[in-house]
N, C-alpha and C positions, 0 to 999 in steps of 0.2 A: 378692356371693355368687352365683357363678356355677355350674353342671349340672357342670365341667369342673376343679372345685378344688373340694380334701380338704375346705375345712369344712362345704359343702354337703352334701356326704354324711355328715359328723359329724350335722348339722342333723337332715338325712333321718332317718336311722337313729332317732336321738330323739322326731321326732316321730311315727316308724310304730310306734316303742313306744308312746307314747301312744294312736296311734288302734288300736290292736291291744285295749288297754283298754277303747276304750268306740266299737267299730266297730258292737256292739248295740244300741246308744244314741243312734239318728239326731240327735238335738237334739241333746245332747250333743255327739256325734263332729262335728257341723256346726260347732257353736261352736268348739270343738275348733280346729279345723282351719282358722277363720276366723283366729282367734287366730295360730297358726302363722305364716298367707299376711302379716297384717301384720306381725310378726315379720321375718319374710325379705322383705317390703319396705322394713321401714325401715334393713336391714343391705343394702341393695340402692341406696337412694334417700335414706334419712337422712328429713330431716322433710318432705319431700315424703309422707311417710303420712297427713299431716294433708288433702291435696290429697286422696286415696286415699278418707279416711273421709268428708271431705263431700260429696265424689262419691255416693258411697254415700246419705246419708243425704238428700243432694236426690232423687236418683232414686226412693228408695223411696217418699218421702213422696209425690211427684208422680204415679208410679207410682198409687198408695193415692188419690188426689184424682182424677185421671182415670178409672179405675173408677166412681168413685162419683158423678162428676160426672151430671147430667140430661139437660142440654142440649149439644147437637151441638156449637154455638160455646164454650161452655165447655169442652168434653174438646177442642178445638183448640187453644185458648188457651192451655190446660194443658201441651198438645205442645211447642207451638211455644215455650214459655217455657222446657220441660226442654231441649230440640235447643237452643235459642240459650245458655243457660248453659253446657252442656257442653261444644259447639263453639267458645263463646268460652276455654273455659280451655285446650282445643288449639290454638288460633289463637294464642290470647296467650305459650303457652310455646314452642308449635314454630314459630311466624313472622314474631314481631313485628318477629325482627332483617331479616327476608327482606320482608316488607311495608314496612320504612321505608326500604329501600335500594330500593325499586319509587317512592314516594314523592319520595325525596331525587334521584334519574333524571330521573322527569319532569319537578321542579318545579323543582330545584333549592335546594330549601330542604334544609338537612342537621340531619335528624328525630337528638335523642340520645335513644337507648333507656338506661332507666330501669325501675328493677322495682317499682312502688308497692306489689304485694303484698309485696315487703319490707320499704321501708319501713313500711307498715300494722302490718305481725308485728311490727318493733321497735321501735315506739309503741306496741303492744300488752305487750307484757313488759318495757318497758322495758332494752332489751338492745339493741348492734349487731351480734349474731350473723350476720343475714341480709346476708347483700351488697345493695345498692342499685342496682350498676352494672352485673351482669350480668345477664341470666336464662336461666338452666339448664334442659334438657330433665328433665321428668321422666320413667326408665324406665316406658316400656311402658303411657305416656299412651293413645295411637292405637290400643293395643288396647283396654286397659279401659273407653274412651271407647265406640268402637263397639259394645262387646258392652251398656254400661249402653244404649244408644239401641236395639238391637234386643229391651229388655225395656219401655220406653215405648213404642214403636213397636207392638209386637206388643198391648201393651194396650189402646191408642187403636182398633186394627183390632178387639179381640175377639177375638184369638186365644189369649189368654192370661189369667190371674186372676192378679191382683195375688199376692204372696209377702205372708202372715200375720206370717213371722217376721222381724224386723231382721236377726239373724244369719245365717239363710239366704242372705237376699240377701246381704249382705256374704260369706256364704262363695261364694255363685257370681261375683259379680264380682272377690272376691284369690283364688281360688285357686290359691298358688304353684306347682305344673307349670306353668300356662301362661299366668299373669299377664305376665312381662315380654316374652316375645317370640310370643306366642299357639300353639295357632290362635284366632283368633276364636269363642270358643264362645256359640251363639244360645242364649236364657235356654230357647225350646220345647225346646230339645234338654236340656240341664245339668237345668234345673229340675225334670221328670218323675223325675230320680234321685234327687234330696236326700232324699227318705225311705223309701229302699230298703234292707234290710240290706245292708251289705257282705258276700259273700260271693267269695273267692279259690279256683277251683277250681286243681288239679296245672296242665292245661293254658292257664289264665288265668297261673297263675304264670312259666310256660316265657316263652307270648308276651311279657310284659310285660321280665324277665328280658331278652330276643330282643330287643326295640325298644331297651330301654339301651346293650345295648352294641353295637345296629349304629347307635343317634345319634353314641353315644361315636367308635365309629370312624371313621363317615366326617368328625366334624367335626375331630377330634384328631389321625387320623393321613395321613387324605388333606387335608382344608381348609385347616389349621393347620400343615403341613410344607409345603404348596405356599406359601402367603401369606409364611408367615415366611422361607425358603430364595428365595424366585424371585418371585411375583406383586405384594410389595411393595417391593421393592426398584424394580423396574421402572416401577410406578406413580408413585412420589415423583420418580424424574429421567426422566422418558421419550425426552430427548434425549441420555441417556449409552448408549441401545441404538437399536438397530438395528431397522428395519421389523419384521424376521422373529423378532425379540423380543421386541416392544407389540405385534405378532398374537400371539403364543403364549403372553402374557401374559395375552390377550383372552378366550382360549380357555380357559385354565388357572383365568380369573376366573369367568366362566361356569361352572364346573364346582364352583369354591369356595365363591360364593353361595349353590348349590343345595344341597353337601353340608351346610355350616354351617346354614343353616335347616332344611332337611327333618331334622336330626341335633337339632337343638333339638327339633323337632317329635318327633320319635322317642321321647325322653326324654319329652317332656311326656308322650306316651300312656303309654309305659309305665310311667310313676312314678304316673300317674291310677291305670292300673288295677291295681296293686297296692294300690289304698285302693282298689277297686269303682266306680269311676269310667269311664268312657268316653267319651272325645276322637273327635270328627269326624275323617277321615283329610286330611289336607291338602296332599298332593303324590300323584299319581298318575304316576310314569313321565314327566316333563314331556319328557324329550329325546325320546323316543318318540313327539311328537307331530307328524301328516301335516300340519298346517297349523297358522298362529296363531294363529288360534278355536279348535282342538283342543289347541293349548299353554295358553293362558289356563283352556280347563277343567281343565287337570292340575295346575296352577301355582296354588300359594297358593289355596288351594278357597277357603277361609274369609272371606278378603277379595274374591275376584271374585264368589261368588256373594252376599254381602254388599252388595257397590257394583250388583248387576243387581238384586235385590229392595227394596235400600234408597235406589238412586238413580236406576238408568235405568228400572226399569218404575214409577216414583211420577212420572218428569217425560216418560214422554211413551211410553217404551218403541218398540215398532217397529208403534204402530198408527195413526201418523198419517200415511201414506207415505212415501217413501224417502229426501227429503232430510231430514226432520224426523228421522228413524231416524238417520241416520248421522250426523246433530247431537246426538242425544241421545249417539250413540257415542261421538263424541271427546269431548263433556263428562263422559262418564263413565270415560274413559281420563288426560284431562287431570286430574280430579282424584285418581284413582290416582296417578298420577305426582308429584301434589303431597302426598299422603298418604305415600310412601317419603320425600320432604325438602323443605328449603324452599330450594329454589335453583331456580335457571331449565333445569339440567342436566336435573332430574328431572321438571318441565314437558316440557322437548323429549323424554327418554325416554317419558314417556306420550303424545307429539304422534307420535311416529312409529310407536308399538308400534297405537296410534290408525287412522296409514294403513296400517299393515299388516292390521291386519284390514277398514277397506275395502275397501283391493286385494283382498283374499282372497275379501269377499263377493261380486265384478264377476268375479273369474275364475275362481272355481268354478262358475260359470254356463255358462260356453265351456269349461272346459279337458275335452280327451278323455280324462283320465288321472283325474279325481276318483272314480272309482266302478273301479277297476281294483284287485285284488288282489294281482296280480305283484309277487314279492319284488323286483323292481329297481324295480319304483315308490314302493314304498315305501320304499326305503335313500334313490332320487332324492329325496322329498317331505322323507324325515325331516331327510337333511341340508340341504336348502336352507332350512326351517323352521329348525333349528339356526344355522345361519349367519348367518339373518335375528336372531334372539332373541340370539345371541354379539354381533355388530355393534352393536344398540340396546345394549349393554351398559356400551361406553365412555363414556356418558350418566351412565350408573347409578354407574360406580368412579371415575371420574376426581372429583379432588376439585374443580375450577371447570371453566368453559368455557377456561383456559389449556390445561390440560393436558389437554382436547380436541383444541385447536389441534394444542397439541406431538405429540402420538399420530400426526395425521393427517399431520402435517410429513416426522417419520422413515416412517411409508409411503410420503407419495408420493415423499420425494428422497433414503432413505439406507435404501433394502430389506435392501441386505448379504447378496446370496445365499450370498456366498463365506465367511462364518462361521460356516453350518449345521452342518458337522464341527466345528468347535471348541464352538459351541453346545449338540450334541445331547454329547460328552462332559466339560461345565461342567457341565449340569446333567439328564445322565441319571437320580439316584435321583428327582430333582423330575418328570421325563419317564415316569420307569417308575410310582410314585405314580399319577398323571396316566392313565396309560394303566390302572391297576387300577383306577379309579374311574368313568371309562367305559366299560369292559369289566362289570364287576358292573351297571352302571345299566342297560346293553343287552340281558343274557341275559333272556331269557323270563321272562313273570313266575309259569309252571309251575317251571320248571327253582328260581328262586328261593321260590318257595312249599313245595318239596317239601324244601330242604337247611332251611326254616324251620320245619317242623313235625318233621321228626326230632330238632332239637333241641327242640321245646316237649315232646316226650315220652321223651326220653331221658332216662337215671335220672340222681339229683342228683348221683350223684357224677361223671358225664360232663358233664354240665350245671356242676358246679363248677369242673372243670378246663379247662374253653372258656373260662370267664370269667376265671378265673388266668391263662390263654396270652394271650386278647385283651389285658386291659389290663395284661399287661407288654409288650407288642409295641407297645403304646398309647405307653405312657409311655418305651422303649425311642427313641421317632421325635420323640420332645421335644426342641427345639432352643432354646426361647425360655419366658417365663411363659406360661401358659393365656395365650391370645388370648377374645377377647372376642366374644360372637357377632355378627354381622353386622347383626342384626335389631332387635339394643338400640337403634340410635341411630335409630330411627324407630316 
């Protein structure tokens, strides 16, 4: 059940009727709505909800126990017993395959991964339902893992009172807008809402309205025309093209990643605030950014500022001088990197996204252009920051380090200037797409704020009929099923 296919919006519809019924009735409407989230997890995930609800129920308790505890070594204790639980069931699901091929390398012993918690379950109910042999990702582990650890987290500090109610929590940790593929919502932020009326003003409704169908669009009709016409095709044989078409694949990928998540992202806001809810914003403009410190702040807010208060300033931050600093840096880019997948690809994506922000922190010290406002310094800074973030990209899509190789192969010895013309009219609607999607990400964010609010106050019937025009223009550029968003598999 995916944001992008009819039954989720059957789902939606039904369940905004429901909460429209008792939006007055915080307990209620929370439970409510908790109910719902598992619902469309386990139409999402199957019986991985059972993963979901003891999630839940270890956190709360522990949660509840560290509050209450007395003593200093006991409310650690307590910590560290919630953090290694939780962490071990994201280890266990997203790496066990990736840690026994690390294993089986060195030692040369060949580790068979086996999923006890299956067998467990089918000694439990006596059934072979569960497979034995594989172990499956469950959606959108990595996020609801992180967001339970930044409500232990925050308790153990004192920044936060334990949640009263089981369902509360349970409703802040599924709630379907932004369970499977986030943003990261911290429990200080979510939790101050849970018993607040819902209320949906005219202009609450426009914006939110506004976030759907420009997630809609960019993932559906820019992300999902490109990937399925052009970016995948390219990816799966990269030695049946040409340099100058695993670059512009590279580029076209770069542009796909951003629109599918930021467009996931979109939807999650504004299907929140249509129930009274309010999502962190989690992409700011990321191409727009003058350097790669200034891209990682625009880029996925939720998890960078997430890994800088929950990992780099806990192990050492930048107050132990400068080699220590730029150690705690790359170990907290290295396990970003490992946080996107469990392969070495995504290791080296985070190892060099890593030296790029070193670099960056040694030469903005020297460079005479850091403090310059000049429109050509800044096209200069944005694209060569682009460039660098497109490049580390091949890390990130290519499915192993082969098809690294193969990438960098047709660069260096098979560019094919001479097919550009045939190139650019094979696949101009994918070029023109392409060019609409960096064109809109580029205009100003007046120019784009000003066409946004004449629509959040424009009358419904004008407002109705943008929405009829988009998504048949949507659905119009359909080539393939809903594609999947990008963000699921991690």
């Amino acid at each position: 059940m995916i944001f992008t296919a009819l039954d989720f919006w059957v789902f939606f519809i039904v369940v905004f009727a429901g909460f429209a019924l008792l939006s007055k009735k915080t307990t209620l409407r929370n439970a409510y709505l908790m109910l719902a989230s598992f619902f469309f997890y386990y139409k999402t995930s199957g019986t991985f909800l059972i993963l979901l609800v003891f999630s839940i129920l270890f956190a709360y308790s522990t949660g509840a126990l560290i509050h209450g505890a007395k003593k200093s070594w006991h409310k650690k204790a307590l910590l560290i017993s919630s953090v290694v639980v939780h962490l071990f069931f994201l280890c266990y699901f997203k790496y066990a395959y990736f840690f026994a091929d690390v294993v089986s390398d060195l030692s040369g012993f060949h580790l068979h991964v086996f999923d006890p918690l299956a067998l467990l379950g089918n000694a439990l109910v006596q059934t072979d339902y569960f497979s034995i042999d594989r172990i499956l990702l469950p959606v959108g582990i990595s996020f609801f893992t992180f967001q339970i650890l930044t409500y232990v987290v925050d308790i153990y500090r004192g920044k936060l009172e334990p949640l009263r109610s089981l369902s509360d929590f349970g409703f802040y940790v599924s709630f379907f807008p932004q369970l499977v593929a986030g943003p990261i919502v911290r429990a200080s932020e979510f939790i101050p809402q849970l018993h607040k009326t819902s209320i949906l003003t005219k202009a609450e409704f426009g914006l939110a309205l506004f976030m759907i169908l420009k997630g809609l669009f960019k993932k559906m009709f820019i992300g999902d025309y490109m990937a399925v016409n052009f970016i995948d095709r390219v990816f799966a044989n990269p030695l049946s093209y040409t340099g100058v078409e695993n670059i512009s694949a590279l580029v076209a990928y770069s542009l796909q990643v951003y629109v599918d998540f930021s467009g996931y992202t979109d939807i999650a806001i504004g299907l929140s605030l249509l129930m009274g809810f309010r999502l962190s914003r989690n992409f700011n403009s990321p191409y727009k950014a003058l350097s790669v410190g200034d891209f990682w702040r625009r880029w996925h807010i939720s998890l960078s500022t997430f890994l800088k208060d929950y990992l780099y300033i806990p192990i050492g931050g930048n107050k132990h001088g400068v080699i220590r600093t730029n150690i705690n840096l790359m170990i907290t880019m290295l396990i970003g990197g490992l946080w996107h997948g469990a392969s070495w690809n995504f290791i080296l994506w985070g190892a060099i996204n890593g030296a790029g922000l070193l670099f960056y922190k040694s030469w903005k010290k020297i460079s005479p252009y850091e403090l310059s406002t000049h429109w050509l310094v800044r096209i200069w800074r944005i694209g060569i920051t682009f460039a660098f973030i497109t490049f580390t990209r091949i890390w990130f899509r290519a499915p192993d380090t082969l098809g690294v190789r193969q990438f960098f192969n047709q660069v260096r010895t098979n560019m094919g200037w001479e097919i550009i013309p045939d190139f650019i009219a094979g696949f101009k609607y994918t070029l023109l797409v392409m060019a609409l999607g960096f064109l809109t990400h580029w205009l100003s964010n007046d120019f784009k704020d000003k066409w946004r609010d004449r629509f959040i106050h424009a009358h419904p019937i004008y407002q109705g009929l943008i929405c009829i025009s988009v998504i048949v223009v949507i659905y119009q550029s359909l080539s393939a099923e809903a594609q999947p968003f990008i963000y699921f598999q991690f």
